[in-house]
Structures are given as structure tokens and as C-alpha cells.
C-alpha positions in Angstrom: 0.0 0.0 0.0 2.0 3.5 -1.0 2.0 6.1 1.7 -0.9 7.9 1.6 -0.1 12.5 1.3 -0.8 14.2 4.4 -3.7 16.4 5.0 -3.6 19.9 5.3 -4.4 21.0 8.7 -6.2 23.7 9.7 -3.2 25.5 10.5 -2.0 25.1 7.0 -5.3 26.6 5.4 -5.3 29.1 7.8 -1.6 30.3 6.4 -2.7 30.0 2.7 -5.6 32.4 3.5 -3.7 34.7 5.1 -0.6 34.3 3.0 -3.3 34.6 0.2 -5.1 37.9 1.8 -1.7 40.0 2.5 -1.2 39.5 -1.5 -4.6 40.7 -2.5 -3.9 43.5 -0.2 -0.6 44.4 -1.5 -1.7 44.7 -4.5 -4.6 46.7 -4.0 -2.2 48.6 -2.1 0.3 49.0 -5.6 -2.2 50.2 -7.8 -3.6 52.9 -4.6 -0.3 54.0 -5.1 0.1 54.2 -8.5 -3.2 55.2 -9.3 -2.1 58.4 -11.2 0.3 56.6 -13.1 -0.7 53.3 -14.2 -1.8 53.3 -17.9 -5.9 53.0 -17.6 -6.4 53.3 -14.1 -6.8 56.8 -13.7 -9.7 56.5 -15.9 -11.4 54.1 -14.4 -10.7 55.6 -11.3 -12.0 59.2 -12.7 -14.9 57.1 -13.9 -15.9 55.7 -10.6 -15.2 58.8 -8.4 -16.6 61.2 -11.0 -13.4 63.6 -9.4 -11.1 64.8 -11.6 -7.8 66.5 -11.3 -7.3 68.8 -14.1 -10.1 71.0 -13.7 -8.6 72.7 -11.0 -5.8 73.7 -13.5 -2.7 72.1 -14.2 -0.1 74.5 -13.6 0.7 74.2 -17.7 -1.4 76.8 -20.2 -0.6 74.7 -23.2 -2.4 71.8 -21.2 -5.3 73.6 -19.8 -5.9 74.9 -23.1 -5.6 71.6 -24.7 -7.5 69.7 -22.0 -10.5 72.7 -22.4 -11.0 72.1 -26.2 -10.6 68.0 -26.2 -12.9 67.9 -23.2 -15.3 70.5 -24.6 -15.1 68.3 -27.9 -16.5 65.5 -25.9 -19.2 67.0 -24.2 -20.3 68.3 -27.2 -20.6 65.5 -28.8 -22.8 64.2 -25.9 -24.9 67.0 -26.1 -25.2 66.5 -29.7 -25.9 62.6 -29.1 -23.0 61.3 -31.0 -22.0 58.8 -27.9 -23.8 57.9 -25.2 -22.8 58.1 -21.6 -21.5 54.7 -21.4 -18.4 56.1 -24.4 -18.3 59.6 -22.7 -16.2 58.3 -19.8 -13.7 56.6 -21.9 -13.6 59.2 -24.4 -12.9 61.9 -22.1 -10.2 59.7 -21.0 -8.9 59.2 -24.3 -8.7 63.2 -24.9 -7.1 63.6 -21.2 -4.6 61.4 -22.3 -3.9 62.8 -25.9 -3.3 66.2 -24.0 -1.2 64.8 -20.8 1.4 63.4 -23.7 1.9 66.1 -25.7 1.8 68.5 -22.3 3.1 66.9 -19.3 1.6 68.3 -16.3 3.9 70.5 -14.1 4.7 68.7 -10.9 
């Protein structure tokens, strides 16, 4: 008869959760952290927070003034019904984006 494997314990599950539960948490915290720089994210985060950053003012008149005609661009093309508010989000991103390359915000 081979040797039968042993059993976890409850010990053993009870360090897999955990173990399992500090990695879920470190990454959550990684992308809290990086939530300003990691490609996407910010969008999704505007998205869900419905804040955003640059209307404050950036600090950068090329990039206000880019971010002020994109952005308008979108929202008139919501008002004018050429996207819905499910594509507004993304592109509103998409035009935050453009302008953040070609202007860098001032730190």
C-alpha cells in the first residue's frame, strides 16, 4: 500500500488564506499608489469617483488649453448625441490622455 499524502491541517489553510489575503492587499495597495500613473487606471478611477484633477488647472497653459478644447469636444458630442454616456467616460479619458502626452503636467 504507497503512503498515503498528508492532510492539510487547519493551520495550513489558515496560512494559505492569510498568505493569500496579504497579497490581494498588497496589491490593492500598488495600484492605490500608483493610481495616477498606471496606464488606464486613472480612468477608471475618474470614472468611478466622478473627481477629476485637471479642472482645478494644471499649472501648464498649453495643457489647460488643450485639456479645455478636447474635453469641450466630448461633451459636445454628448450633447449632440453622437456617444452615449456609457463612451463619454472613456472618451474623455482618451482626450485627457492625448493632452497629458503632448503636455506633461507641471509637478
Amino acid at each position: 500500500m504507497p503512503p498515503s499524502e498528508p492532510r492539510p491541517t487547519g493551520s495550513d489553510r489558515r496560512g494559505r488564506i492569510t498568505a493569500l489575503a496579504i497579497a490581494f492587499l498588497a496589491l490593492l495597495l500598488m495600484l492605490w499608489i500608483g493610481r495616477e500613473d498606471v496606464p488606464g487606471l486613472s480612468t477608471v478611477w475618474t470614472g468611478l469617483t466622478g473627481s477629476t484633477t485637471e479642472s482645478a488647472g494644471t499649472g501648464n497653459p498649453e495643457l489647460d488649453a488643450c485639456l479645455a478644447q478636447r474635453v469641450g469636444d466630448v461633451d459636445q458630442m454628448r450633447a449632440d448625441g453622437v456617444i452615449n454616456d456609457s463612451q463619454y467616460d472613456t472618451f474623455r479619458g482618451r482626450a485627457v490622455s492625448f493632452c497629458e502626452a503632448q503636455f506633461p503636467p507641471s509637478q
